[in-house]
N, CA, C and O atoms as a GROMACS GRO file, in nm:
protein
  212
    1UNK      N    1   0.085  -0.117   0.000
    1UNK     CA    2   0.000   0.000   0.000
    1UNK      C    3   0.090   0.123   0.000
    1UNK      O    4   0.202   0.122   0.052
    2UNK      N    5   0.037   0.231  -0.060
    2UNK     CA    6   0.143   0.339  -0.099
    2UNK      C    7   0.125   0.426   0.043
    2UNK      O    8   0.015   0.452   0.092
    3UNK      N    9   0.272   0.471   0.105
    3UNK     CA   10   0.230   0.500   0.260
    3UNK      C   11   0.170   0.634   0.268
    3UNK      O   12   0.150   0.668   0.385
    4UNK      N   13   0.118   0.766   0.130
    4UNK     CA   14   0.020   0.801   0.200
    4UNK      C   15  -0.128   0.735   0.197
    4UNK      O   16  -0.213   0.785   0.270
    5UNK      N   17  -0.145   0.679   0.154
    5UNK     CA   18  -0.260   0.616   0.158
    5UNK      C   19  -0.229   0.550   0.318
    5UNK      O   20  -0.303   0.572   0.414
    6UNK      N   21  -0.116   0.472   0.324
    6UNK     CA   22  -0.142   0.463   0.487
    6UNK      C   23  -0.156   0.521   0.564
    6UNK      O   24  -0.235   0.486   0.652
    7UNK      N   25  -0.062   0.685   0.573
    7UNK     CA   26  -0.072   0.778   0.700
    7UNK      C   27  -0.246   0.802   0.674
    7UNK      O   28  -0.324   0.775   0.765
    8UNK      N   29  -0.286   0.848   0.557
    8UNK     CA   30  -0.456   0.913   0.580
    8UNK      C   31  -0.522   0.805   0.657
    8UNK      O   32  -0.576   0.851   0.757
    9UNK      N   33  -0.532   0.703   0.647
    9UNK     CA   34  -0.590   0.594   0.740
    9UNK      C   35  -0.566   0.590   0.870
    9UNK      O   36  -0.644   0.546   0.954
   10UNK      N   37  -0.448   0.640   0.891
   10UNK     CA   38  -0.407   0.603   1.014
   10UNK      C   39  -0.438   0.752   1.078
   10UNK      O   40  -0.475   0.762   1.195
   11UNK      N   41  -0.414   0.895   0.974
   11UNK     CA   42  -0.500   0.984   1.045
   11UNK      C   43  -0.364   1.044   1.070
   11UNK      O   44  -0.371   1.119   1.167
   12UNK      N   45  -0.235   1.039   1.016
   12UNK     CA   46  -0.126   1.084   0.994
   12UNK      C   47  -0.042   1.166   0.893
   12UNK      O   48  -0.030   1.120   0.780
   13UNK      N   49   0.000   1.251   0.916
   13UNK     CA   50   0.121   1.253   0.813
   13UNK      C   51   0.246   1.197   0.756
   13UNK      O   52   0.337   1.177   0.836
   14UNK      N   53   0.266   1.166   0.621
   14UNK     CA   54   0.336   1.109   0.604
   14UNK      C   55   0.472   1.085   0.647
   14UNK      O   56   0.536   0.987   0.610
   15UNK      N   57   0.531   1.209   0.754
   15UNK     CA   58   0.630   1.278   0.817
   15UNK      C   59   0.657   1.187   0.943
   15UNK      O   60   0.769   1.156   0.982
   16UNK      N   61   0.511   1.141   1.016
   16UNK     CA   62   0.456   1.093   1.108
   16UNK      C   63   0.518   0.967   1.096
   16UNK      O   64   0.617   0.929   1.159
   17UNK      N   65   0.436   0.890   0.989
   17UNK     CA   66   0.461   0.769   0.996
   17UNK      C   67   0.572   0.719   0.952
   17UNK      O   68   0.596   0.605   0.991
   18UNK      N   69   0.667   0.780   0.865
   18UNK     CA   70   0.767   0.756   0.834
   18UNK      C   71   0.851   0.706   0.983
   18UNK      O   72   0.906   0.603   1.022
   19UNK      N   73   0.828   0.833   1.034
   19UNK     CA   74   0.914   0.857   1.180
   19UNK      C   75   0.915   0.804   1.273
   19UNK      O   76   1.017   0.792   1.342
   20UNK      N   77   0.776   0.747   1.309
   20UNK     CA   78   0.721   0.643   1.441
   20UNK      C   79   0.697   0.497   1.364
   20UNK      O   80   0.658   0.399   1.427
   21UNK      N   81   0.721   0.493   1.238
   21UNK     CA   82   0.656   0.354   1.215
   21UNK      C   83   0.722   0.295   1.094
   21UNK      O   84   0.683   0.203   1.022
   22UNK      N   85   0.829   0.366   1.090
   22UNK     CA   86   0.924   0.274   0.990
   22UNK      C   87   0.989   0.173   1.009
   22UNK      O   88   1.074   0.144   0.924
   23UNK      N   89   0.972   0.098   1.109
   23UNK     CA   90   1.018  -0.026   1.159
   23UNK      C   91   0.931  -0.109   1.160
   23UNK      O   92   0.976  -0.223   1.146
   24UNK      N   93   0.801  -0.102   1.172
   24UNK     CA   94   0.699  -0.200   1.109
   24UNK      C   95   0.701  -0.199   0.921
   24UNK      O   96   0.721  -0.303   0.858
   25UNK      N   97   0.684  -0.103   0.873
   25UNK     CA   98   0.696  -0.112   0.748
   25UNK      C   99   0.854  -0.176   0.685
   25UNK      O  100   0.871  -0.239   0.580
   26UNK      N  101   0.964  -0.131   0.799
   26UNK     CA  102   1.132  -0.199   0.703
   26UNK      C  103   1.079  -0.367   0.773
   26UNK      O  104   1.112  -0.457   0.697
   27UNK      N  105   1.007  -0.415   0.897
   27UNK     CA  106   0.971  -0.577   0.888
   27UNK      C  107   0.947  -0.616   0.780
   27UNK      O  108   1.012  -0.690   0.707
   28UNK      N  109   0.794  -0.536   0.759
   28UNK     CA  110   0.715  -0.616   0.640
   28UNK      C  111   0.770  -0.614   0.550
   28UNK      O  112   0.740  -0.720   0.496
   29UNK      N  113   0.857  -0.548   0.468
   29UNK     CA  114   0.932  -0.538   0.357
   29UNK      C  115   0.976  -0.666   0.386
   29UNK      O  116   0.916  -0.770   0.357
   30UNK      N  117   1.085  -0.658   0.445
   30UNK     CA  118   1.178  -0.785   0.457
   30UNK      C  119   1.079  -0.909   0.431
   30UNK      O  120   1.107  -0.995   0.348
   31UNK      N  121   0.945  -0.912   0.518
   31UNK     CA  122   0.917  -1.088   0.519
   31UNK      C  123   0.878  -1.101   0.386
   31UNK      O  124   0.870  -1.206   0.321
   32UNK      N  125   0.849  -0.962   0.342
   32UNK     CA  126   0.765  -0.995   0.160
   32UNK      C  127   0.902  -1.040   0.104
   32UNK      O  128   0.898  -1.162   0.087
   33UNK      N  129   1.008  -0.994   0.073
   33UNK     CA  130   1.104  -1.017   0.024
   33UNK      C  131   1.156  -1.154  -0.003
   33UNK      O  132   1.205  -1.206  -0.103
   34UNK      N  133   1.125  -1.203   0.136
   34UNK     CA  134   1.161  -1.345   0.171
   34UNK      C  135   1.066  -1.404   0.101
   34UNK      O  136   1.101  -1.485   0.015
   35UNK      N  137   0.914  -1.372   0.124
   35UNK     CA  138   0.806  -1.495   0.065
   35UNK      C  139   0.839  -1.472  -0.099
   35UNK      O  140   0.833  -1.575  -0.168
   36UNK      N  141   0.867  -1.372  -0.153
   36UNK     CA  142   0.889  -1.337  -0.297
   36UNK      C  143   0.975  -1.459  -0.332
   36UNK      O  144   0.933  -1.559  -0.390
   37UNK      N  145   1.124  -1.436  -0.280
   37UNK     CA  146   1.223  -1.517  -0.277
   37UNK      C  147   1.200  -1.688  -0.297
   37UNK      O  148   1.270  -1.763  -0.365
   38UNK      N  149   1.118  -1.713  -0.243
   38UNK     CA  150   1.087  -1.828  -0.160
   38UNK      C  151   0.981  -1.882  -0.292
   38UNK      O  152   1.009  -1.983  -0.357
   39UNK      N  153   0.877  -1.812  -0.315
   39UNK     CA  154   0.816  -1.857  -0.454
   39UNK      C  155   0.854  -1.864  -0.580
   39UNK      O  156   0.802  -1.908  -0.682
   40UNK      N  157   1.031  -1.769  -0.534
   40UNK     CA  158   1.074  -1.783  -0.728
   40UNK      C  159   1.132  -1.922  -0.679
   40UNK      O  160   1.088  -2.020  -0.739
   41UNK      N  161   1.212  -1.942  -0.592
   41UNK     CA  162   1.314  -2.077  -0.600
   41UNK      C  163   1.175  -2.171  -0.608
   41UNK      O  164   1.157  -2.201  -0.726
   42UNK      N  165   1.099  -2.212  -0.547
   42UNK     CA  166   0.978  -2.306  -0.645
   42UNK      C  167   0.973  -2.328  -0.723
   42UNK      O  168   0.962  -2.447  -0.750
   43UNK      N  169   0.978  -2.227  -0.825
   43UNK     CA  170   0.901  -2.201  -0.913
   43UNK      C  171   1.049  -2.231  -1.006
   43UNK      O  172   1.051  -2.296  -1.111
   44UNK      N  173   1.157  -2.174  -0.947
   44UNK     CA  174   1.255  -2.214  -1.012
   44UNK      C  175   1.327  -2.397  -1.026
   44UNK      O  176   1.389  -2.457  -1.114
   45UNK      N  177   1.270  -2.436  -0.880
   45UNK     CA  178   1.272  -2.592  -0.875
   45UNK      C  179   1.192  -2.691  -0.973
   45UNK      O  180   1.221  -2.796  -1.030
   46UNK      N  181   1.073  -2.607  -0.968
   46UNK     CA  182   0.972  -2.709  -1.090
   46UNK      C  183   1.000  -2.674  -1.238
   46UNK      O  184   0.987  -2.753  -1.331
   47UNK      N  185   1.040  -2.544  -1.248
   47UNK     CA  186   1.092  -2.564  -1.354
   47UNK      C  187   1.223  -2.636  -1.424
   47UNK      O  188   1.246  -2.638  -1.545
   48UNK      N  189   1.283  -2.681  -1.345
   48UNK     CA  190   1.409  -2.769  -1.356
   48UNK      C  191   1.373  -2.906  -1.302
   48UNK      O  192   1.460  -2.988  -1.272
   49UNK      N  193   1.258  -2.925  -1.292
   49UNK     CA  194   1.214  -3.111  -1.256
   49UNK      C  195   1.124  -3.101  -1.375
   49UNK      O  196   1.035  -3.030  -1.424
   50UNK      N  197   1.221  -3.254  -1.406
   50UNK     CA  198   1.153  -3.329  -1.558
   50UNK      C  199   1.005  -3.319  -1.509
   50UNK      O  200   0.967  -3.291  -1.395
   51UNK      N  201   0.922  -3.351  -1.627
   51UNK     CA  202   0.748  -3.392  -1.643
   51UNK      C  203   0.781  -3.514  -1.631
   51UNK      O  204   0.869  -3.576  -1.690
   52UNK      N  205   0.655  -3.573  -1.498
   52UNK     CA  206   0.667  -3.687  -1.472
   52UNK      C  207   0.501  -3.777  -1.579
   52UNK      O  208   0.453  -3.890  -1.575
   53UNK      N  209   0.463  -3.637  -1.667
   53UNK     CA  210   0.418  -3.715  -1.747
   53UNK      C  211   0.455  -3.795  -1.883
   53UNK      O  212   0.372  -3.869  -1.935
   0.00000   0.00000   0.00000
């Protein structure tokens, strides 16, 4: 979500949330990063396993 669209929700400025709440937002980055990560090597595994049809 684009973070002003978050501060207005939250009833903030973007100044705000940057400042008090950029450590929840640098988490979530990271775990997306990881699940991103995590679905290419899949995706990169099945594509390198023969068809077992």
């Amino acid at each position: 979500m684009a973070p002003a669209e978050v501060a207005r929700l939250a009833g903030h400025s973007i100044a705000v949330l940057f400042r008090f709440y950029v450590r929840v937002i640098h988490g979530s980055q990271s775990r997306t990063s990881a699940q991103i990560e995590r679905a290419r090597d899949a995706t990169d595994d099945q594509a390198e396993s023969p068809d077992p049809a």
